[in-house]
LOKOLNU-409376 format. One record per atom (N, C-alpha, C, O): residue in one letter; x, y, z. Coordinates in pm, whole numbers, plus 50000, padded with zeros to 5 digits. Layout:
BEGIN
aXYZ
...
//
This chain:
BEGIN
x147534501638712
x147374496138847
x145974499738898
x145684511738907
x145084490338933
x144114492538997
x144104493339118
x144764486039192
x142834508339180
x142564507939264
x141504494739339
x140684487639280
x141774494839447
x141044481439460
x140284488639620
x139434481739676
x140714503339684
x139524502339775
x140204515139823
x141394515339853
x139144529239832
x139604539939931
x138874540740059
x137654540540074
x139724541540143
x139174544540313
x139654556340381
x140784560940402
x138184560840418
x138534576240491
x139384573440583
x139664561640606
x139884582040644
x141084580840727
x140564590240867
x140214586740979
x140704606240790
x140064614840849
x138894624740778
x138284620540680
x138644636340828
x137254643940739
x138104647240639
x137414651440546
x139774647640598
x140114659540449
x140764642540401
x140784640940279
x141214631740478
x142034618640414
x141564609940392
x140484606640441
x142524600040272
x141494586740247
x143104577840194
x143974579340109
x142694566340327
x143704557140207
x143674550240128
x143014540140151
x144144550940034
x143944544139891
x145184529439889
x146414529439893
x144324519639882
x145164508939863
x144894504139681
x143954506739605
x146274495739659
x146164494539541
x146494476239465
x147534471039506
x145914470239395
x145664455939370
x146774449339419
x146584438939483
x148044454039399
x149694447439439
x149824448039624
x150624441639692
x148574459539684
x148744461839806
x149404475039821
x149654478039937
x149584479539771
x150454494939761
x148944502539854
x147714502939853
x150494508439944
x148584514840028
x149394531240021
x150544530839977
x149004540940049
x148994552040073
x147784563540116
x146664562840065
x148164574840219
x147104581940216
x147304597040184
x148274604240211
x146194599940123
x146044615640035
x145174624540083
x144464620740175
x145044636340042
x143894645040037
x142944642839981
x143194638039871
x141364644440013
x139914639939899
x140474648939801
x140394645539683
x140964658539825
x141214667539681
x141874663639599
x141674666939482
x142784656039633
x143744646139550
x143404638839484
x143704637739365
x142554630739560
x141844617139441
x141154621739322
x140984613839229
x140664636139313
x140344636139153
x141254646839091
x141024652938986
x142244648239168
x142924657339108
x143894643939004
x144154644838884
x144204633839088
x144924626038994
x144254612138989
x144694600939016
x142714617638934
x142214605038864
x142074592638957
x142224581538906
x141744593839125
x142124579639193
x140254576339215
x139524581839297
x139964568639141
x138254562039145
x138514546039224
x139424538739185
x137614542139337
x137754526539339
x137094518439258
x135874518939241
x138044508539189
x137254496139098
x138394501338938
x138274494338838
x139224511538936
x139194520038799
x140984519338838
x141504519238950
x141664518838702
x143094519938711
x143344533638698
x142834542738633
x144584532438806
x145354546838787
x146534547238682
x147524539738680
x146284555538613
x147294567138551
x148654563338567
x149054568838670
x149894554238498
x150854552838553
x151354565538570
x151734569838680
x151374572138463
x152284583638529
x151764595238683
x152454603138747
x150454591838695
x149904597238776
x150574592438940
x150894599339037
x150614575438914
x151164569439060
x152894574839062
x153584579639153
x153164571838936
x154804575038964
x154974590139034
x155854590839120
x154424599239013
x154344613139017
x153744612539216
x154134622139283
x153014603539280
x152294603139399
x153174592539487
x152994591139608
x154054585739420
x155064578339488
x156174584739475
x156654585939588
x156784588939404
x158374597239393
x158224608639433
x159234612939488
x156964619039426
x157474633039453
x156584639839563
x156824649039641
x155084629339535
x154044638839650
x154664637739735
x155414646039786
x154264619639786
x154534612839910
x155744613539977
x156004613440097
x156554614539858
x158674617139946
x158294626340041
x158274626240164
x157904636539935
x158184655839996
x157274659940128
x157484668140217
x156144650240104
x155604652340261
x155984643440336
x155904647040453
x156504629940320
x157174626240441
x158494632940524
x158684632740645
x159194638040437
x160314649540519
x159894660540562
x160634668440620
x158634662540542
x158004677240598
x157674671340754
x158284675540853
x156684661640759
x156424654240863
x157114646340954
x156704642241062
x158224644340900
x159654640340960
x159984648941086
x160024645741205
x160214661441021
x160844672341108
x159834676441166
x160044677041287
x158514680741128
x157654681141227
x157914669141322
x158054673241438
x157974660041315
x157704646841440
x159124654041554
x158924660241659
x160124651641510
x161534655741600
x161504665941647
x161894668041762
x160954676541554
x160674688341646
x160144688941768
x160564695641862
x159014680541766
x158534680441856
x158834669342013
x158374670342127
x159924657941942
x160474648942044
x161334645641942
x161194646741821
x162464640342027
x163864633241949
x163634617041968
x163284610542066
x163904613841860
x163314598441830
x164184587141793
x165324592041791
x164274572341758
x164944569841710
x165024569341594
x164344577241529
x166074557941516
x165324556441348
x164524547741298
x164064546141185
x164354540241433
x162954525841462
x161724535941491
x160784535041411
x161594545541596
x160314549241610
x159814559341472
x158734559141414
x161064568141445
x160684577841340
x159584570241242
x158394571841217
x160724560241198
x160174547941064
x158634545741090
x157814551741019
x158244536941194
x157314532041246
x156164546841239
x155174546641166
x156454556241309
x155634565641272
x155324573341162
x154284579941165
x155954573741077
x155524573940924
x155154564040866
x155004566240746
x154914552940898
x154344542040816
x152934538640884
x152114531940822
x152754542340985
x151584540741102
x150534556041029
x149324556441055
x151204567840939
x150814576740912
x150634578440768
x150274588240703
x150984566340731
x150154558740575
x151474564840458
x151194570140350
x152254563540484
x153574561840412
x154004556140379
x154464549040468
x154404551340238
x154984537140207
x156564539940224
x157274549940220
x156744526040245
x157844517440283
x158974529040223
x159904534240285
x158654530740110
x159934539240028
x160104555240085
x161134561440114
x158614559340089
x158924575540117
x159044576640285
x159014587940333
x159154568240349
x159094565140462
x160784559940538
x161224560140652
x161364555440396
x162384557140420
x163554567140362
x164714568740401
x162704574340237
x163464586540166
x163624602440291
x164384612140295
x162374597340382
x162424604640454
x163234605140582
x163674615440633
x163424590540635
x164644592040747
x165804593340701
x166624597740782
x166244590540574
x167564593240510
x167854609740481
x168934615340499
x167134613540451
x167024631640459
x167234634740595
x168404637840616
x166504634840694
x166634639340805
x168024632340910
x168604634141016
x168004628440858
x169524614940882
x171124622540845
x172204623740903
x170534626740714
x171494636840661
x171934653140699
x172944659640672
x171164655140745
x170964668240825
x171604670240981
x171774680441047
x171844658341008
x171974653241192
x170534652941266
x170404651841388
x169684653941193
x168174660041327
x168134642541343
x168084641941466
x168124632641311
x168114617841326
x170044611241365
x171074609841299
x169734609541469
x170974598341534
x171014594241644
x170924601941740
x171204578141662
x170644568941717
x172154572241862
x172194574841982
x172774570841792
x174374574641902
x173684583142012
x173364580442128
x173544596341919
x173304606542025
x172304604542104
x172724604942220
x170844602042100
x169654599742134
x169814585042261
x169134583242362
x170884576842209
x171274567642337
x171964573242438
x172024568242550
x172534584142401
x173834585542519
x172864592042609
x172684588042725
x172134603542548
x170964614242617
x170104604342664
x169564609242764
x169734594642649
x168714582242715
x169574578642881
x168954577542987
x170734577542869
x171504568842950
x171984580243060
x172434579543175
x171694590442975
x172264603243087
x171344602943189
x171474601743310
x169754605143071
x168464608443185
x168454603743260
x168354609943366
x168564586943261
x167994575443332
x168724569743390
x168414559843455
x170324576043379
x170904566543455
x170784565943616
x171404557443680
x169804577343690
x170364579843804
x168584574643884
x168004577143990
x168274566243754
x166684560543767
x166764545943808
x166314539943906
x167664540943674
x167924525043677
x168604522743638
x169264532443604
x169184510143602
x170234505543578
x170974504443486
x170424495143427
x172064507543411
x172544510343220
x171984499343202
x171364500043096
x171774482243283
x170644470643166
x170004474043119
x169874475042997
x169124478243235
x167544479343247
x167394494343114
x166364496043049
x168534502643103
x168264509842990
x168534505342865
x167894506142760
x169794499342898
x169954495042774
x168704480042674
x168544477642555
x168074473542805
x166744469542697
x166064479642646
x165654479342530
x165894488642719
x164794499542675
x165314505042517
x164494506642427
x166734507642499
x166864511342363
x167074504142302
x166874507442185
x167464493142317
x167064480442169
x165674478042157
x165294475942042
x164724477842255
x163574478242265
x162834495242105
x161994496742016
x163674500942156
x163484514742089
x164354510541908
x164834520341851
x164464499441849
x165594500941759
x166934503841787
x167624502441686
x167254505541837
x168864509641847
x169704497141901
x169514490041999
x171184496941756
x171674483641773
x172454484541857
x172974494841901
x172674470341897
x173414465941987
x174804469141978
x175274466742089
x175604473041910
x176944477141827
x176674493441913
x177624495641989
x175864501841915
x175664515941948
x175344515642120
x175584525442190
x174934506442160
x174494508742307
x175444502442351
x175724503442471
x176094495342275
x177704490542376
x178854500942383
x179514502542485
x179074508742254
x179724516842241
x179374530442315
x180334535242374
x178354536642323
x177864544442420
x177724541042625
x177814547242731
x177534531142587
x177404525342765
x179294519542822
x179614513942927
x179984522742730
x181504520942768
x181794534542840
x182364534542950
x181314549042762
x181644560042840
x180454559043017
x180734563243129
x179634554542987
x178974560943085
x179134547743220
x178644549443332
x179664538843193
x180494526443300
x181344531343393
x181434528843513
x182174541443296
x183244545843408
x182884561043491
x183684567443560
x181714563943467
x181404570043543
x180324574443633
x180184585043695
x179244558443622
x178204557143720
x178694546543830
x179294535743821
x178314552343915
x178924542844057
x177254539644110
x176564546744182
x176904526244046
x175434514844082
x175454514744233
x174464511444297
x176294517344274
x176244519244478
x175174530144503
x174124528144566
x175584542544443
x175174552644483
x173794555444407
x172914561844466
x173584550644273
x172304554844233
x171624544044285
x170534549744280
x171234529144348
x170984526444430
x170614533344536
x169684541344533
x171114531444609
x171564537944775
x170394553244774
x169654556844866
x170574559944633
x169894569444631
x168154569244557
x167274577744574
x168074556944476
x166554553644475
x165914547844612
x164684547444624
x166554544344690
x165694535744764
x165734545644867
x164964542144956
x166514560744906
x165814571344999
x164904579844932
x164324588145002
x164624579644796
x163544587944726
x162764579244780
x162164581244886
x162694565944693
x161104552844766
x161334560644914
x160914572144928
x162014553845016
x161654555945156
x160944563945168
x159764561045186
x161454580545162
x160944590445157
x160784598345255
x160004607945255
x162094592045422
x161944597545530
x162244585345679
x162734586145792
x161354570245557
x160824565345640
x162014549345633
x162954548945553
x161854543445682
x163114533545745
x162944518745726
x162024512945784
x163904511545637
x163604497645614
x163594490645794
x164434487645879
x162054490745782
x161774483045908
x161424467745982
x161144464546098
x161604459845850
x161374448045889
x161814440545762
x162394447745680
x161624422945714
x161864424745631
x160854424345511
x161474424245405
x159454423945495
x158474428945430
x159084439445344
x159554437745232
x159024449745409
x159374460945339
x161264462245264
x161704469445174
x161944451645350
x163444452045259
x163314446545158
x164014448745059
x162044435245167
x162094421445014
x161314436144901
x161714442344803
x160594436244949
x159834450044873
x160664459244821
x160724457644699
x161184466244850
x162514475644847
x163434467444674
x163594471744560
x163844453244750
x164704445144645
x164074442744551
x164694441844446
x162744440944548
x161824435244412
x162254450244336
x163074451544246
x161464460644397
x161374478044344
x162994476944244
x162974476844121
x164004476544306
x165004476044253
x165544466344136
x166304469544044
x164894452044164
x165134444344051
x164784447743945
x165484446243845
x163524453543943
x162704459843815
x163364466243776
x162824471843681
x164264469243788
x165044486943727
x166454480843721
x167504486143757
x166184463843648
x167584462043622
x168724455943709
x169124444343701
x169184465543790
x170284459543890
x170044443943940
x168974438143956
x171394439243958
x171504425344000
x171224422744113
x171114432544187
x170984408644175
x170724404644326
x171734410344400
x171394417044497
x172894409044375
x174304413144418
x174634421644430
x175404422344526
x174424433644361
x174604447944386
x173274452044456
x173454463644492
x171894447544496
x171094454344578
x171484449544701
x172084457744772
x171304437144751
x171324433244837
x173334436144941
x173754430745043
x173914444944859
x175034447244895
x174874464244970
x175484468645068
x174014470044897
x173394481844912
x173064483345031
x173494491245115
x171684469645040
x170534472745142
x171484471645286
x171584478545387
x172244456345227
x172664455845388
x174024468245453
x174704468445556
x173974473145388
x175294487045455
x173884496445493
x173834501845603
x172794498045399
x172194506745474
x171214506845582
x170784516545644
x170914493045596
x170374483945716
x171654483345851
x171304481645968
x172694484545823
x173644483445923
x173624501845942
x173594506046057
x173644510345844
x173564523545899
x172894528946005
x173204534646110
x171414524145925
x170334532246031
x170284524246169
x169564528246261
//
């Protein structure tokens, strides 16, 4: 297999793409440790040895580094090892390891999404956000069944729009259409804001 072009990456990396398109990135120390010249074929046993065992073993190293540091899905994990010059395979040898372990699950990481946010916006307006994030539609229905019966959209309403206020009093209607836009964004229906506003327009 020929190399067909190495590109620095950083001052110690270089990615090496290869005639079929096979891209990956290494250490400079690497490339003559296993023979990688541009214009010059590599070593089969050299690639098999840099696809099955380098590249796996540091993508699960870098795996858990990534989660460690934030809990992810198995769309962003993916995406960020392949954005970090991982092929397709060790990129996925690696979410299947960490998958296996529990440090990767999409269940859990939705429900903890829906917890944070529910008292932000609306389970829609979250639930695009995690299909948006990878996570199927089969998992955010099944997760957003527990958390239905126990968010009341009156009240987390009712309670974004005295954070917005902030003291101060829907005073005309400028500021109520304003108020309803703020709220549409975050999901909720015409019907449930405008059911909101007017009890709390009849309050004050």
């Amino acid at each position: 297999m020929t190399v067909t072009e190495i590109c620095p990456v950083t001052a110690k990396k270089c990615r090496v793409i290869l005639e079929d398109g096979t891209e990956f990135v290494l250490y400079k120390s690497e490339l003559s440790r296993y023979g990688i010249c541009q214009g010059e074929a590599l070593v089969p046993e050299n690639l098999q040895k840099i696809l099955e065992e380098v590249l796996p073993l540091r993508a699960r190293k870098y795996a858990m580094n990534l989660l460690l540091k934030k809990d992810r899905t198995e769309k962003e994990l993916t995406e960020k090892l392949r954005r970090a010059g991982y092929p397709a395979q060790a990129a996925q040898n690696a979410v299947d390891y960490v998958k296996s372990f529990g440090y990767l699950d999409d269940e859990r990481y939705a429900a903890h999404f829906l917890e944070m946010g529910s008292g932000k916006e609306s389970l829609k307006s979250l639930s695009w956000k995690l299909a948006g994030k990878g996570v199927s539609q089969e998992i955010i229905e099944k997760v957003k069944e527990t958390f239905q019966e126990s968010i009341d959209s009156e009240e987390v309403i009712r309670n974004l729009v005295e954070r917005r206020l902030g003291g101060r009093k829907l005073t005309d209607e400028k500021s109520l259409r304003n108020m309803a836009a703020y709220l549409g964004r975050r999901g909720f229906s015409g019907e449930e804001i405008w059911h909101v506003l007017k009890k709390y327009r009849q309050e004050e």
